[in-house]
N, C-alpha and C positions, 0 to 999 in steps of 0.2 A: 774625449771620445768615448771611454767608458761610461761617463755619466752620462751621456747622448744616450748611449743603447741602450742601458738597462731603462733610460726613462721613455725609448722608443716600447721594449719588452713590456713595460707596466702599461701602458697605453695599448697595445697592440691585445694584450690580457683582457682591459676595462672592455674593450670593444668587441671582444670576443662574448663577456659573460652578457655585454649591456644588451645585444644583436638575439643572444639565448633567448635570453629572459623577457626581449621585448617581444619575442613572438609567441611566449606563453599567454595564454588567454587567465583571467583572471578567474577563482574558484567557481566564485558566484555567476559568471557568465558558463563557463561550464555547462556547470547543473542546470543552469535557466536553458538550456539548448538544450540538454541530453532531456530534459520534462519537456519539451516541446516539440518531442520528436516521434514520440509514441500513436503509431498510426501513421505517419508518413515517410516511411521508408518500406523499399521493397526488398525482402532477403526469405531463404530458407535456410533453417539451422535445425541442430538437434538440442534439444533446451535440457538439463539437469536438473530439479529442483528439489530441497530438501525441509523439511519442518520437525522439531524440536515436540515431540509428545512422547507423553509419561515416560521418561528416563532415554529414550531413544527417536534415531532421527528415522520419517520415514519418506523415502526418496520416490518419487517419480521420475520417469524420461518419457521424450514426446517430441514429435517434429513437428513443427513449429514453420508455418508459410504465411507469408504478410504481404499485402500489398500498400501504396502510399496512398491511396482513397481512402485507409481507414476500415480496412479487409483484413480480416484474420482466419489462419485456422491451427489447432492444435489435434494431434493425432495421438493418441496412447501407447507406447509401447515399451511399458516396463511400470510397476510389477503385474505379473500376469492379471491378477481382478481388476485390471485398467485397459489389459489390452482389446480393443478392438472400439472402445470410449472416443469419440469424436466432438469438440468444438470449433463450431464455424460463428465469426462474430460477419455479419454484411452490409455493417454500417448502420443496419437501420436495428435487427433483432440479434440475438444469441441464441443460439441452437446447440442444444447438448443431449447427444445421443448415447445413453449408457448401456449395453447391448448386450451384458449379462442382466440384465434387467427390464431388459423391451422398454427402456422410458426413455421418451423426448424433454426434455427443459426447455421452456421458450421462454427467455428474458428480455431484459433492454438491450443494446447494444452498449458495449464498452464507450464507445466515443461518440454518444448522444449528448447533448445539450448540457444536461443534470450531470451525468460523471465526469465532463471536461472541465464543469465549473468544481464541482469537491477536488477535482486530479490539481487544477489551476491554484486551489482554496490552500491544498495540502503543501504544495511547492511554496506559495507567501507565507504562513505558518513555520518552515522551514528554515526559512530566511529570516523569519522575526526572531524566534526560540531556540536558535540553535547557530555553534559557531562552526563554518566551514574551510578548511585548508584543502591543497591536492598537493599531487607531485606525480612527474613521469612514470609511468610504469611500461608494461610490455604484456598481453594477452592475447593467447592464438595466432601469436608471430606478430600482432598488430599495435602500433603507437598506442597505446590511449594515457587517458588521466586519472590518478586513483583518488577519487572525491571523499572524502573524511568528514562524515558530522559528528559532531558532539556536543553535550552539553555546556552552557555555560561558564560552569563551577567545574567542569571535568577534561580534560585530553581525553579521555576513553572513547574509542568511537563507539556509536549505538549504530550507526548504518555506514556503512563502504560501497561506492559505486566504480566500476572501471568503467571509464564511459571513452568509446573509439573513436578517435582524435579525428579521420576520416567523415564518417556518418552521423558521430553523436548520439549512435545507441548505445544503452546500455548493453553492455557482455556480460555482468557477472554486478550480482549484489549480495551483501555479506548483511542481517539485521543481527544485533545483540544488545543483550540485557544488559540494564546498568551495573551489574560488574560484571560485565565483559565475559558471558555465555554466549556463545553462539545458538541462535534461537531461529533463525531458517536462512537460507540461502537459494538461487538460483543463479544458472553461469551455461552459457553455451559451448560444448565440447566440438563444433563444427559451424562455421556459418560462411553464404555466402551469399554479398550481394549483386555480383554479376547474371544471376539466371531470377528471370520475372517470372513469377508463379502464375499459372493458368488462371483467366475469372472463373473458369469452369468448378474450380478447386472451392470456390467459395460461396454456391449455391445448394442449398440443403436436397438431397433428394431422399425421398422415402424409402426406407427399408420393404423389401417381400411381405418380412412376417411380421404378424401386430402388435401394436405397440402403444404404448400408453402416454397422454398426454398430459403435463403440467402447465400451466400458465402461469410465470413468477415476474411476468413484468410490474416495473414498480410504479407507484406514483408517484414521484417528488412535490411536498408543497411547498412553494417558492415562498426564500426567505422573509422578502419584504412585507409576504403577507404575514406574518408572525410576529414581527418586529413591531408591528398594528397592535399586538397583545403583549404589550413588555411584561404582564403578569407573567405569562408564562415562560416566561426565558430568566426571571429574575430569580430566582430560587435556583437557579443555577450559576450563580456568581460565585460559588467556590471553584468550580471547573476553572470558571473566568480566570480569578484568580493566578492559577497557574499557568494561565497562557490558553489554555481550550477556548477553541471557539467551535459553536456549532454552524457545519459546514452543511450539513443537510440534514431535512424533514420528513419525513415520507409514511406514507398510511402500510399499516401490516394487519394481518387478522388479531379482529377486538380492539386496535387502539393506534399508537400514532410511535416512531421509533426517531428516537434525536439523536445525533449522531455527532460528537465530539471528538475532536482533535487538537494536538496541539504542535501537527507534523509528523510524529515520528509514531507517538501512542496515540492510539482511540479508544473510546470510552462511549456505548450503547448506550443509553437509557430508554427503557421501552414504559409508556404510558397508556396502558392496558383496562381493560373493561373484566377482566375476569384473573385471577390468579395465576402467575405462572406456574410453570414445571418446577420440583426445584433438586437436585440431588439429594440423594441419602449423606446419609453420616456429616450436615452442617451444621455451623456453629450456628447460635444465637443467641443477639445481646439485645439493650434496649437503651434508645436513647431519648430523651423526651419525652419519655410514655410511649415510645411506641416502639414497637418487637422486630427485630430484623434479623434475619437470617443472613449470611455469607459462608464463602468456601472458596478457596483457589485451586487451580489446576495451570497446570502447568505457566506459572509466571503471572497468567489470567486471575482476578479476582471478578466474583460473582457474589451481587448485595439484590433481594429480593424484600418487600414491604409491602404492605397494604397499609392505607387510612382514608377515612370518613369516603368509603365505597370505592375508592381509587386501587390498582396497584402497580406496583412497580417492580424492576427488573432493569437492573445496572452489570452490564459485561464490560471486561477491559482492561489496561491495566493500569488504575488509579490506587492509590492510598485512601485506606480506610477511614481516617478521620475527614477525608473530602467527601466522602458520600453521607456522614454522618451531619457534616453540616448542610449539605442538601438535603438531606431528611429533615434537620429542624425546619427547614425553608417552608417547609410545607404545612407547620401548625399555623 
């Protein structure tokens, strides 16, 4: 009778853990829902956000209203040279009013064609280069799951997502350097999705007094046509190498901006008609005959070059012997 029970109790256990566990959703389904949800969920929150420059973080807050069309807005309120700063995204442009400044910014729209393929690009990248676990957690009283990526060769995570088991938005992300600095975050300190935010909210209307206009929409040139000129993408096989792929193209003043990923880091290369800018106080070395400049700021390394009338302009945070061998690429 005793060995009845206890084998009733070990059974009764299995079925307890097996019933848990079978209703956990697997990491990678996770993620793949919480990146496929941006823009289609309707909530207002108050959002936190912080970023990791020269020795200190510096924090923004902002209320934050969304619709599931693919409707954004973000409102400034905190540190005061933000407050009264308004973005409204409406699907189609970006509108960004900085109101100690009289200036408008009109961009693309976050959830245009072009960023949902790089947002799309960035998530498969993710999943190739990088290993992901989760586990239960609890934020803003809410179930969610704490998404852990990390490298390969590493447990350390480089990004943390709490993504709510409910909606499958993200609440709160953690990014950090590979060893394990914290290098920005964002987290919402209030959210909710029971009240749908007015469309009124998310139609630009013009300020009284005057103001000045940017126009910073982009052009993306689509991959395929590029892929036509393997010249130009093949000198950049050291990126390859470690996993970058480039996820977008796009025209900038004087020349063409490539845009590498490997998921988690990006890596600019700008291909220019005139010299860039470059900081004071940089180093310079020469590899191949040819003279190049770099300097890092905060975790960011910046490599700058000219040859045979070309120049160049690498941001991001790549290892310097990878830019040097894309410099030889080009003799």
């Amino acid at each position: 009778m005793k060995r009845f029970l206890s084998s009733l109790v070990i059974l009764f256990i299995f079925l307890l853990v097996y019933l848990v566990f079978a209703n956990e959703k697997p990491s990678t389904e996770v993620l793949f829902n919480a990146w496929n949800t941006e823009g289609k969920i309707s909530f207002v929150g108050t959002e936190t956000s912080g970023i990791y420059i020269r020795d200190r973080f510096n924090i923004t807050v902002s209320r934050v209203f969304a619709l599931s069309s693919g409707k954004f807005r973000r409102e400034y309120i905190f540190p005061s040279f933000l407050v009264g700063d308004l973005l409204i995204d409406d699907g189609r442009k970006s509108y960004y009013y900085q109101s100690n400044r009289d200036t408008l910014t009109i961009g693309s729209s976050f959830y245009d064609p072009p960023h949902r393929d790089i947002h799309n690009k960035i998530l498969e990248l993710i999943l190739k280069n990088y290993d992901i676990y989760s586990q239960p957690d609890k934020f803003l009283s809410r179930d969610v799951t704490k998404i852990f990526i990390t490298s390969k060769n590493s447990k350390t995570p480089l990004l943390i997502l709490w993504v709510d088991n409910q909606t499958n938005l993200i609440l709160k992300r953690e990014r950090y350097s590979t060893d394990g600095k914290l290098q920005e975050y964002s987290f919402y300190t209030d959210i909710d999705f029971s009240t749908i935010p007015d469309e009124r909210l998310f139609l630009w209307t013009k300020p009284k007094k005057d103001f000045r206009i940017i126009d910073r929409r982009e052009r993306f040139i689509p991959l395929e046509e590029f892929k036509k000129r393997l010249s130009d993408l093949i000198i950049f096989s050291p990126l390859q190498e470690r996993g970058y792929e480039c996820i977008s193209i796009k025209e900038v003043p004087n020349g063409l901006a490539y845009h590498f990923s490997d998921g988690i880091n990006s890596v600019l290369i700008f291909d220019l008609r005139i010299p860039p800018p470059i900081p004071p106080d940089v180093r310079r070395s020469i590899v191949e005959g040819i003279r190049y400049s770099y300097w890092q700021f905060d975790g960011m390394s910046g490599f700058a070059w000219s040859y045979k009338r070309k120049n160049f302009l690498v941001i991001g945070i790549i290892d310097r012997d990878i830019i040097e061998k894309v410099i030889r690429g080009y003799k």
